[in-house]
PLY file of the C-alpha trace (Angstrom):
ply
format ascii 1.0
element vertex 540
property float x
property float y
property float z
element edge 539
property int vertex1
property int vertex2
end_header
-15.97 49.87 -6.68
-18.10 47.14 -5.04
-17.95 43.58 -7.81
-20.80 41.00 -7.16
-20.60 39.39 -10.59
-16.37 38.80 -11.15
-16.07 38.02 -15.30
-12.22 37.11 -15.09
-10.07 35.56 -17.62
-9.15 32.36 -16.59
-5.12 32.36 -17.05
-3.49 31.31 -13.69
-2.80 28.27 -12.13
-4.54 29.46 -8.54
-7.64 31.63 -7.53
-6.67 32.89 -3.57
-9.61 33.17 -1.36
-9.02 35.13 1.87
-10.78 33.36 4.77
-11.64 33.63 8.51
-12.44 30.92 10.65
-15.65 33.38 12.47
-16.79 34.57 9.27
-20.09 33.41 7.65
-19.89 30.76 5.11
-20.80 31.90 1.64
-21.43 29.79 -1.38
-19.44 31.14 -4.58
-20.50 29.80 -7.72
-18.68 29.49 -10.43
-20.47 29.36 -14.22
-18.96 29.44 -17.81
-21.22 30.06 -20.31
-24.33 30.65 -18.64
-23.87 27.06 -16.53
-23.02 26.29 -12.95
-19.87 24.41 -13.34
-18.52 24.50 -9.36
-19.73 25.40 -6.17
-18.06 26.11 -2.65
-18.71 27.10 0.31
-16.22 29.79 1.92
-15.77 31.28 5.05
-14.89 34.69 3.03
-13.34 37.17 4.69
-11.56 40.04 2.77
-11.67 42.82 5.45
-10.01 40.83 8.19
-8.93 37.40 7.02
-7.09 35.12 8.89
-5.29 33.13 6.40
-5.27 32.48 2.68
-6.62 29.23 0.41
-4.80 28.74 -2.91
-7.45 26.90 -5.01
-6.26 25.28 -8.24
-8.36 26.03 -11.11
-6.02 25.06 -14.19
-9.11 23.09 -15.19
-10.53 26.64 -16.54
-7.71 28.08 -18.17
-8.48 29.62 -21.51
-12.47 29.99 -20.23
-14.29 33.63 -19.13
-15.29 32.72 -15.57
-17.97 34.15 -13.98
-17.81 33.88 -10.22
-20.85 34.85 -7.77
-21.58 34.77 -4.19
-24.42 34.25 -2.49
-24.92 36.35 0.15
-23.54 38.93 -2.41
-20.12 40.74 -0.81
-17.84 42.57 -2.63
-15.30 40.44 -4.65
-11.92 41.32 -4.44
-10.31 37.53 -5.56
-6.78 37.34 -6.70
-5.01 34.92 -8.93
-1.27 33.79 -8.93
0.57 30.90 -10.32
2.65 30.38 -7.21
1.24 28.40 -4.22
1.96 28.32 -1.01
6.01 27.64 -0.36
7.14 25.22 1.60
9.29 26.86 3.95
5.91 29.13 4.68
3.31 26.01 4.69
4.67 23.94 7.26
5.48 26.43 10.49
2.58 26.96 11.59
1.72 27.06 15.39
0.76 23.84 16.60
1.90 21.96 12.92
2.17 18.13 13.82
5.82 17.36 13.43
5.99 13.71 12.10
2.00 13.56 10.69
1.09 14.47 7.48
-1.04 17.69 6.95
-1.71 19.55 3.89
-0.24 22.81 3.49
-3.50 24.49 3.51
-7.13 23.52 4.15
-9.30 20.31 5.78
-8.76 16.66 5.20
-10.13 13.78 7.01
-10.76 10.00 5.75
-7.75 8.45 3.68
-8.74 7.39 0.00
-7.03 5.68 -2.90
-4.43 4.08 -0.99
-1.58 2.32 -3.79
1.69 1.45 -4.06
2.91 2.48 -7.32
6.47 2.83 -8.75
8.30 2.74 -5.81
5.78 5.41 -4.12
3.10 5.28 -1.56
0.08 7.30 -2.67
-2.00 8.93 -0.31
-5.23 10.41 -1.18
-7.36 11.84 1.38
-10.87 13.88 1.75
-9.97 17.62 1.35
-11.54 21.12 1.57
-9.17 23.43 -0.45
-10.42 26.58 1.06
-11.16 26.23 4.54
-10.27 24.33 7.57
-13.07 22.98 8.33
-15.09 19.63 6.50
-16.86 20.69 3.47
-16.28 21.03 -0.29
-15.37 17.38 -0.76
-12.26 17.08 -2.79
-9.44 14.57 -3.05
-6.14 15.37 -1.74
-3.10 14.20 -3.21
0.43 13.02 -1.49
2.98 10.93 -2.34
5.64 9.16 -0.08
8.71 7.05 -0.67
9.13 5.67 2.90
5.62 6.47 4.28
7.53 9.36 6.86
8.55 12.20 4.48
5.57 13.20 2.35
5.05 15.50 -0.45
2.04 17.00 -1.39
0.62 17.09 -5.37
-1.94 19.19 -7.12
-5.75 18.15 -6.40
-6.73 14.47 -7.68
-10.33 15.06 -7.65
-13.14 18.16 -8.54
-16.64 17.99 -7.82
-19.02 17.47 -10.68
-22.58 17.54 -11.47
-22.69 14.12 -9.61
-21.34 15.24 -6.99
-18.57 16.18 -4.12
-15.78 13.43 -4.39
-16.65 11.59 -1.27
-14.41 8.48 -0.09
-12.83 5.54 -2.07
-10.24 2.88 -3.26
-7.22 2.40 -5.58
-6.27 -0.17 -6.99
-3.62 -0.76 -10.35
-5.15 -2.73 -13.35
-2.14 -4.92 -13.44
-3.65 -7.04 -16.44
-6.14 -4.19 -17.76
-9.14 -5.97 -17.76
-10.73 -2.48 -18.09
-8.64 -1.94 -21.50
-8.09 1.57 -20.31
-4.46 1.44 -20.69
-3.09 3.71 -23.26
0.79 3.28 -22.87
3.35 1.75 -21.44
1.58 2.19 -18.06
0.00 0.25 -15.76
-3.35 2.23 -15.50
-4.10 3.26 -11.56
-7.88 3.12 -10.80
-9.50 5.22 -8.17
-12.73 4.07 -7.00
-15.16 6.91 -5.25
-18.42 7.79 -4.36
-20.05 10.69 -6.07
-21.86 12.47 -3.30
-25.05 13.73 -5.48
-26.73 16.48 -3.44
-24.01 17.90 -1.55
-23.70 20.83 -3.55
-25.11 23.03 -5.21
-24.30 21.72 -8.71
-25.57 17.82 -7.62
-28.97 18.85 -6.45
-30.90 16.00 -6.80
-28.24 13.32 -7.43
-27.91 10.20 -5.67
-25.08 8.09 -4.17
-23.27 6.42 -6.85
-19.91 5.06 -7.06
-17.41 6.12 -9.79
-14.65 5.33 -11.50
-11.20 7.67 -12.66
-8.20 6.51 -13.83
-4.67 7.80 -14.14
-2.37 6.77 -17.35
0.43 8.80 -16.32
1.55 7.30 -13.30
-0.82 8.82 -11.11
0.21 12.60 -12.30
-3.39 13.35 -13.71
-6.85 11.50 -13.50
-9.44 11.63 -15.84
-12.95 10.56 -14.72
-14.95 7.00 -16.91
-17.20 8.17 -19.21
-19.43 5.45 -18.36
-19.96 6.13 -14.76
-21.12 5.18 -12.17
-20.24 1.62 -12.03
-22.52 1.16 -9.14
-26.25 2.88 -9.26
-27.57 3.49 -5.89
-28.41 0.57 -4.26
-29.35 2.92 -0.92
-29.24 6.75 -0.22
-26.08 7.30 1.19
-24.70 4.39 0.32
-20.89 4.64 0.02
-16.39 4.41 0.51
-15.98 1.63 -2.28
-12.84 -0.70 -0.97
-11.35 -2.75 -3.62
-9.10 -5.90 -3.48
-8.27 -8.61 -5.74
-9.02 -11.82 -4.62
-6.41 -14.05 -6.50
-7.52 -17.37 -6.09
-10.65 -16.73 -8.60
-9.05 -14.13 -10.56
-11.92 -11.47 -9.67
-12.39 -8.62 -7.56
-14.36 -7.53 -4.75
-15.96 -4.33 -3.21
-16.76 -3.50 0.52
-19.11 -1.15 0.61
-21.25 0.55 3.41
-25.09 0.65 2.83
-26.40 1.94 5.76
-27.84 0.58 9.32
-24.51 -0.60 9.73
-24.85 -2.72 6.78
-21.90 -3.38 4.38
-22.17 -4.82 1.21
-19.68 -7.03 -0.67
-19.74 -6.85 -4.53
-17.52 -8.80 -7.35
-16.12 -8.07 -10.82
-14.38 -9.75 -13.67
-13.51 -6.40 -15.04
-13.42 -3.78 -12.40
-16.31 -2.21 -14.52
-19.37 -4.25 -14.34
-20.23 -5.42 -10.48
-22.73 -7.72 -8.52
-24.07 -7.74 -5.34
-22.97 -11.43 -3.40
-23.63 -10.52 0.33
-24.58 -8.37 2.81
-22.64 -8.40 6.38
-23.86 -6.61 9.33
-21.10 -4.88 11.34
-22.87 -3.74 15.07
-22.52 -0.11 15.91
-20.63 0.21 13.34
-20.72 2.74 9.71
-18.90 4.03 6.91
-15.38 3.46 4.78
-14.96 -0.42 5.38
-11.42 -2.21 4.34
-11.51 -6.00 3.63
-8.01 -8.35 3.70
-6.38 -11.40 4.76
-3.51 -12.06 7.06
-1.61 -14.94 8.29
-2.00 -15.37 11.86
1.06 -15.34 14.06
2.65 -15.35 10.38
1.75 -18.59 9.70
1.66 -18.86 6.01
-0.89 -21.99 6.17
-3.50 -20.06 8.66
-4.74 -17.40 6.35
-8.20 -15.44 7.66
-9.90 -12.30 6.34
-10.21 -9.12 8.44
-14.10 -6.69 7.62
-13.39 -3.75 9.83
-15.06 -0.38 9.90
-14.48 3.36 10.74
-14.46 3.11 14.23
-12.28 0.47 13.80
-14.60 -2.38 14.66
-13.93 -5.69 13.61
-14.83 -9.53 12.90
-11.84 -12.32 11.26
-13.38 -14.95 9.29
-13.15 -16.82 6.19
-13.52 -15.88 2.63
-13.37 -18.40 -0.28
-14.59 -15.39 -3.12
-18.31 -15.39 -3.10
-18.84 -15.93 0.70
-17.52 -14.22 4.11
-18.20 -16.27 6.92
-17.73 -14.50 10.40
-15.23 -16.64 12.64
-15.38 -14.58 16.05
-17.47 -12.17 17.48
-17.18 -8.55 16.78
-13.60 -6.85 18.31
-12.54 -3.64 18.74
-9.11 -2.22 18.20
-9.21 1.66 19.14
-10.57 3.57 22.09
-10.16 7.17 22.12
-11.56 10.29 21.33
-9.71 10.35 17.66
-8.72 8.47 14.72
-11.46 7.03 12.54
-11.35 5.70 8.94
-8.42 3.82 8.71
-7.73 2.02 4.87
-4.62 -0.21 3.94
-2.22 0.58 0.76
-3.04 -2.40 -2.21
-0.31 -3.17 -4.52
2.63 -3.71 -1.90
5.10 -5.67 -3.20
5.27 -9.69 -2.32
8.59 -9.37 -1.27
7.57 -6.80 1.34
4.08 -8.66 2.33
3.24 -6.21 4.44
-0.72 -4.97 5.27
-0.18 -1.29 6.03
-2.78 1.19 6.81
-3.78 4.97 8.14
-6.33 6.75 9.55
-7.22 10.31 10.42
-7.80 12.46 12.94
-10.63 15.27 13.19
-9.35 17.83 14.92
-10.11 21.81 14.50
-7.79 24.11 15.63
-9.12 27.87 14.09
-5.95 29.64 14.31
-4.52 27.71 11.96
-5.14 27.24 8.19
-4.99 23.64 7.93
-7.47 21.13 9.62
-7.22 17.49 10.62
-4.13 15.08 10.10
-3.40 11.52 9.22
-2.16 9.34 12.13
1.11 7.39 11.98
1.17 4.40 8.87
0.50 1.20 11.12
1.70 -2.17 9.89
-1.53 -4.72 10.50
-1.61 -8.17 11.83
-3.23 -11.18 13.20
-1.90 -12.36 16.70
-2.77 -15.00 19.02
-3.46 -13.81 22.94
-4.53 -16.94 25.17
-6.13 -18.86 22.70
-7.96 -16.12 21.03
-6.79 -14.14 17.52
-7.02 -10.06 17.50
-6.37 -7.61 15.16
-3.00 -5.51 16.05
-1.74 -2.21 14.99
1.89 -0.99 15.21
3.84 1.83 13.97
5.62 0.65 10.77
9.13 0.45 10.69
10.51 3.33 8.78
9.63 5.39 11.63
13.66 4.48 12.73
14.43 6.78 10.27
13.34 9.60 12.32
15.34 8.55 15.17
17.83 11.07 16.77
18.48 10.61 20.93
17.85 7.43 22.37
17.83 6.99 25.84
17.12 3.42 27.54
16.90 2.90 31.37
16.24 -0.70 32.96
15.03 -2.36 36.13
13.36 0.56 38.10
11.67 -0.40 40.50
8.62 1.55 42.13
6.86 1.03 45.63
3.39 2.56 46.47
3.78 6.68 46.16
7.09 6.98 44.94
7.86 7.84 41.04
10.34 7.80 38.48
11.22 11.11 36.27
12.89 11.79 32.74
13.44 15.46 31.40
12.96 15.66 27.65
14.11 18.06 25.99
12.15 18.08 22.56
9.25 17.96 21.20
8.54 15.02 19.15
8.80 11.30 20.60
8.41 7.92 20.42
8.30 6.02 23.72
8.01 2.42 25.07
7.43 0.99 28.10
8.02 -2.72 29.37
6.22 -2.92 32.88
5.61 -5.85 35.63
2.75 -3.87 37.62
1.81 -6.38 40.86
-1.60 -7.37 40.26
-3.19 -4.99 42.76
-0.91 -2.05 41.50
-2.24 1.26 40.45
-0.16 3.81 38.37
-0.38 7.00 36.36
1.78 8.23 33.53
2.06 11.67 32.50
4.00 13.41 29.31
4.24 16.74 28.74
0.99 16.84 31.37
-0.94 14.42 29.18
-1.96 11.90 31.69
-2.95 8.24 31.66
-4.02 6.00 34.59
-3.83 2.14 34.78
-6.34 0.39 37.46
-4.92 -3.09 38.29
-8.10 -4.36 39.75
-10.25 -3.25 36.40
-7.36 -3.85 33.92
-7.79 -0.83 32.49
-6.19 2.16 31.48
-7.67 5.77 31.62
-6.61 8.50 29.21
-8.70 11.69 28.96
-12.38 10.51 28.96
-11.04 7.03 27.09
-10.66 3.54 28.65
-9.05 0.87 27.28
-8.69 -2.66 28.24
-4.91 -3.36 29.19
-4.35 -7.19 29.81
-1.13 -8.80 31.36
0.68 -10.95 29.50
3.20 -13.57 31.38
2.97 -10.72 33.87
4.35 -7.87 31.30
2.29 -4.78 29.77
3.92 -2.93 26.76
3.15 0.36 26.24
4.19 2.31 23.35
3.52 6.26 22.96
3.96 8.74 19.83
4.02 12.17 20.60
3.16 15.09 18.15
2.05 18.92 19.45
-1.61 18.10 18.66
-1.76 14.05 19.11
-0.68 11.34 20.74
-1.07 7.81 19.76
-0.74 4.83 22.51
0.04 1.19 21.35
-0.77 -1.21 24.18
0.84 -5.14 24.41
1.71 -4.67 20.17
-1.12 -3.07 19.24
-3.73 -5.02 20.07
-5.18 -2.14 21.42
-4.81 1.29 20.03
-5.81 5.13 21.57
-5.67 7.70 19.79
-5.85 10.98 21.90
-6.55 14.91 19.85
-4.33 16.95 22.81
-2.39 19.72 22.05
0.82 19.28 24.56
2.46 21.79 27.41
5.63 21.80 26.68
6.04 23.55 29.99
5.71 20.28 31.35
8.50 18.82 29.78
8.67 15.92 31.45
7.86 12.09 31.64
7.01 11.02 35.45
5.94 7.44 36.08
4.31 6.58 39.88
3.34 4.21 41.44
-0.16 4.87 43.15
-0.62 1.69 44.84
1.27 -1.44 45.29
4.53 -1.68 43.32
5.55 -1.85 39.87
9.04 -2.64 37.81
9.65 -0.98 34.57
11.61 -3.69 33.00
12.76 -1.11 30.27
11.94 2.16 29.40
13.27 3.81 26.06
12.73 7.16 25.01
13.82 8.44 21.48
13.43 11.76 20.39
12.27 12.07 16.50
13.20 14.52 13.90
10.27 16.57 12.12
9.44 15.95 8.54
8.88 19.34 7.43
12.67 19.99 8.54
11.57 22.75 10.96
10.81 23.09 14.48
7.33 21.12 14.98
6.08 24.51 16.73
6.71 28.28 18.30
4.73 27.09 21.63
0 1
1 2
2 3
3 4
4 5
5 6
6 7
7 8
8 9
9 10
10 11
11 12
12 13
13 14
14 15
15 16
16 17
17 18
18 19
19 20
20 21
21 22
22 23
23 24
24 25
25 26
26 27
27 28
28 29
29 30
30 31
31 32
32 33
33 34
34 35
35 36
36 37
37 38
38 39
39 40
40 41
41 42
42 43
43 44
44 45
45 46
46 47
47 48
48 49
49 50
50 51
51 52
52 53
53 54
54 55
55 56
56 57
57 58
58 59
59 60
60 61
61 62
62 63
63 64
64 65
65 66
66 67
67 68
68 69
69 70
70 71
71 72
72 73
73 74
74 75
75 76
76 77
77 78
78 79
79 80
80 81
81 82
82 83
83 84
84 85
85 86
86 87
87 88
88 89
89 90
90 91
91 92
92 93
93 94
94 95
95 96
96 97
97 98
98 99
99 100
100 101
101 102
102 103
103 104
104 105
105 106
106 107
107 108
108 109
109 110
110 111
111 112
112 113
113 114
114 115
115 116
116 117
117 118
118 119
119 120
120 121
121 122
122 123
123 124
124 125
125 126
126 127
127 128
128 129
129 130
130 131
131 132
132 133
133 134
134 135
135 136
136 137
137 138
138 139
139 140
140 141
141 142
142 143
143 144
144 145
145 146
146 147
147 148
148 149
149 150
150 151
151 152
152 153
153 154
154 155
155 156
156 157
157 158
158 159
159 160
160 161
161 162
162 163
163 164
164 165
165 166
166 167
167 168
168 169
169 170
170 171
171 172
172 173
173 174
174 175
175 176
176 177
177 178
178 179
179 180
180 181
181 182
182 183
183 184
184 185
185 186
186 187
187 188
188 189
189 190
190 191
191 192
192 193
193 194
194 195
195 196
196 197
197 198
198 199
199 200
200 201
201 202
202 203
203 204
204 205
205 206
206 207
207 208
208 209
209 210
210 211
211 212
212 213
213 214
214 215
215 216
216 217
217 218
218 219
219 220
220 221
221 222
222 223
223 224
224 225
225 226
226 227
227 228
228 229
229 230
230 231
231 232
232 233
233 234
234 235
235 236
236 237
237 238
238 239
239 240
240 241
241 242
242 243
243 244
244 245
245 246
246 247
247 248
248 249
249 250
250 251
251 252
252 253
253 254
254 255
255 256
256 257
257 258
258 259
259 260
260 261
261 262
262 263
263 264
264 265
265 266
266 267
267 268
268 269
269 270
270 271
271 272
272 273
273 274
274 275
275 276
276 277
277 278
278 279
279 280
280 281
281 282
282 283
283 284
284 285
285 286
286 287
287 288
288 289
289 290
290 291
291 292
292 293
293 294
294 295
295 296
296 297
297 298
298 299
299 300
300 301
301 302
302 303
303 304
304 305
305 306
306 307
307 308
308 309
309 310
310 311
311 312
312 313
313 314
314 315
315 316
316 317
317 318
318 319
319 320
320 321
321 322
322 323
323 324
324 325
325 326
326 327
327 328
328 329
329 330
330 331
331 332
332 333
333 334
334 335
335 336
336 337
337 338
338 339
339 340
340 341
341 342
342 343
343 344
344 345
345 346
346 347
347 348
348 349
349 350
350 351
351 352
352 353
353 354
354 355
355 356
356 357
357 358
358 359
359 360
360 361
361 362
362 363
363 364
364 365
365 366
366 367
367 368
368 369
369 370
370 371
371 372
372 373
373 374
374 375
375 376
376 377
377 378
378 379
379 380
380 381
381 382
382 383
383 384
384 385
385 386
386 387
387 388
388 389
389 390
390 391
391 392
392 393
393 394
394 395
395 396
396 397
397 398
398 399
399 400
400 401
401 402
402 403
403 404
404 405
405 406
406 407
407 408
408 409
409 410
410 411
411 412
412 413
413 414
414 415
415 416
416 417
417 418
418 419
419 420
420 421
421 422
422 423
423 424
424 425
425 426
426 427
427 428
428 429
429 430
430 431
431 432
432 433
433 434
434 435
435 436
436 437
437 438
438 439
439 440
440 441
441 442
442 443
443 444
444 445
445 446
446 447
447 448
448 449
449 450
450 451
451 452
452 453
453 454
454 455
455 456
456 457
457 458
458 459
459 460
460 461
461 462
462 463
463 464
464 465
465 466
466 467
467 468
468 469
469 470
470 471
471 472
472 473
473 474
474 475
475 476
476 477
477 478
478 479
479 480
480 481
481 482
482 483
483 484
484 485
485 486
486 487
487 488
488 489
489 490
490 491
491 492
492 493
493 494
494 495
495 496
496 497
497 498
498 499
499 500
500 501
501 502
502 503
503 504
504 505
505 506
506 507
507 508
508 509
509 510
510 511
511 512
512 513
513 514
514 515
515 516
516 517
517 518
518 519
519 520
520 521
521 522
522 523
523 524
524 525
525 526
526 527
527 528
528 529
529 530
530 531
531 532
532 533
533 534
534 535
535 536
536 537
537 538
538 539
């Protein structure tokens, strides 16, 4: 019997949705009572699915659903109140080994990043039931040691305002917004409300919103005075929050658009004001805003505006004015990673400015799309008299380490090359070379190849350059490599590539040559890393 209209009783904790990554999207709508309550759009497929979505709709239980889809098909939607095991979510061919994915389903842009009792929470932009972007949701994960992850229930719905586009998090310490209701420190997430981007928000504008956990981050209910923020343009949007101590107020980066961002203050996290608008060039979308010492000098503190692309300017800040210091940088070139945001709430004793970022890649035979890149620690460094912005892999990453093999003092002439088997899968390697300053070389791992010109100081990887300065006639090159990414960190991060390529591991190999004039690999260290998920990173 063909179903267009599904009445169903509402008494499990997940509604499955078989899907196919060639099949047509189709919107199913989802209405209690006569009213639209939820929309998504699903790449339904329930003659020949590829894979299955696990949707949490607790939010309904005890209500008489009625679920239509538009084109009508026949539904055939099952519920269960068991999701997706581990041991099943995390083999997938192609799985990144030491990234975080979810189980099942899209994300892209990190939100809501907070350090909380003794946890790192991650929340990211999500599609439940597809992986693909769409049906903005926020993800939920939670880390001890930002390496091992583990992946909670859905933060964030869609409403009438809108799909749960990108945000902040930030804990009320002294609950200026008197939402605190218990012992707890109240966590506040700050997000734009997407208005229009569904079905149920036709019509809505951009407006930025405020929810708020009182149980240590288990649950979130949304203000019921939102938005904070009314639009101040269409599209404007990803709220950053940080507290800005030496006033006792806090402030909000906030993209307008025409690569405008917007910086906004509050007494009370509730009730904002505009102070200044700062125009980052080519650049958009999900700013972060911080200081840093520079070369750790606790004396020499200057403030860091950086956008998605990870474009930047340092500066001064004295809490109603930035004032741009240096011209506009840039800290990544590649054909990934976008988005990054930094964790508030890290403890003084640690002091550390820690951040992620995403990457957008789509691989259809799988049911999970996109991945965070490796947590980078941030800093301010001096490099001949000028001050950049550096990212490096944070430290914990050591507690992935399994073989470590070092060689030193190799030295290549013009043609020849030097060659390492490896074995696994999963790596993290650096380099300490002395190129001569007319030398040419090429580096290739597991047939990913790179390519440094001397004469342009420059290093080619796929259809990204980078610039790669000598330093007291040393380069450092650092490389993480997952089955679908690798990340390069060149002279400590003060330049960063991040490259979607899915390895041959028929090429199992590392080769190093010289192409012209010669080179010295001072040291060369290559440490194989274990996989999170605690099986093999992939069946390739």
């Amino acid at each position: 019997m063909e179903v267009f209209n599904l009445k169903m009783e509402c008494d499990s904790k997940y509604l499955i949705f078989p899907a196919s990554h060639h099949a047509q999207k189709k919107r199913v709508e989802f209405y209690i009572n006569g009213i639209m309550e939820y929309d998504l759009e699903v790449q339904l497929d329930f003659v020949n699915p590829d894979y299955e979505f696990y949707l949490n709709v607790e939010r309904f239980n005890g209500h008489q659903l009625e679920i239509t889809c538009v084109p009508e098909v026949n539904l055939q939607l099952k519920m269960s109140d068991r999701g997706v095991p581990d041991q099943e979510a995390y083999i997938d061919k192609y799985r990144p080994g030491f990234h975080f994915t979810a189980k099942r389903g899209w994300l892209n842009d990190a939100n809501g990043l907070v350090y909380y009792d003794n946890q790192y929470l991650m929340f990211y932009q999500h599609n439940p039931v597809g992986n693909i972007w769409g049906n903005m949701h926020w993800g939920h994960a939670v880390s001890s040691d930002l390496v091992h992850w583990n992946e909670k229930d859905i933060a964030l719905y869609p409403d009438p305002t809108g799909t749960m586009f990108s945000g902040s998090a930030i804990v009320d310490t002294n609950n200026v917004t008197g939402l605190q209701e218990n012992e707890n420190e109240v966590i506040l997430i700050f997000y734009t409300a997407a208005g229009n981007t569904s079905e149920t928000s036709k019509g809505q504008p951009f407006t930025q919103c405020l929810a708020y956990s009182t149980d240590r981050g288990v649950s979130f209910k949304k203000y019921n005075k939102n938005p904070l923020v009314q639009q101040i343009v269409p599209g404007n949007r990803d709220p950053k929050i940080i507290y800005y101590e030496q006033s006792n107020i806090y402030i909000m980066s906030l993209y307008l658009d025409n690569h405008q961002f917007a910086l906004l203050s509050s007494k009370n996290l509730l009730d904002w004001k505009q102070i200044q608008i700062i125009t980052l060039s080519n650049e958009a979308e999900c700013p972060d805003f911080y200081p840093l010492t520079v070369d750790n000098d606790e004396q020499k503190i200057k403030w860091v505006l950086i956008g998605a692309s990870d474009i930047y300017v340092i500066g001064s800040f004295d809490g109603n004015t930035f004032k741009p210091e240096t011209e506009l940088k840039r800290l990544k070139y590649s054909n990934s990673g976008y988005a990054s945001q930094s964790w508030s709430n890290i403890n003084r004793e640690d002091g550390r400015r820690i951040r992620i970022a995403h990457s957008s890649s789509t691989i259809p035979s799988v049911p999970f799309g996109g991945c965070m890149y490796f947590p980078c620690e941030m800093k301010l460094k001096s490099f001949q008299d000028d001050v950049f912005l550096c990212a490096y892999p944070v430290r914990e990453i050591e507690e992935l380490y399994m073989r470590i093999d070092k060689v030193e003092n190799i030295q290549l002439v013009s043609g020849s090359a030097y060659t390492e088997k490896l074995t696994g899968k999963l790596y993290d390697i650096a380099l300490n070379l002395s190129p001569a300053s007319d030398a040419n070389f090429s580096l290739s791992i597991f047939g990913l190849s790179m390519t440094y010109d001397g004469s342009k100081q420059e290093l080619k990887c796929l259809e990204s350059f980078a610039p790669v300065e000598s330093y007291d006639g040393g380069i450092e090159i650092r490389i993480l490599i997952d089955t679908i990414i690798t990340e390069i960190y060149i002279n400590g991060g003060k330049v960063y590539m991040c490259m979607n390529h899915i390895q041959d591991y028929n090429m199992n190999r590392l080769e190093l040559r010289s192409l012209e004039g010669s080179l010295v690999v001072n040291e060369l260290k290559i440490v194989e890393l274990q996989n999170i998920w605690n099986h093999e990173a992939s069946t390739l």
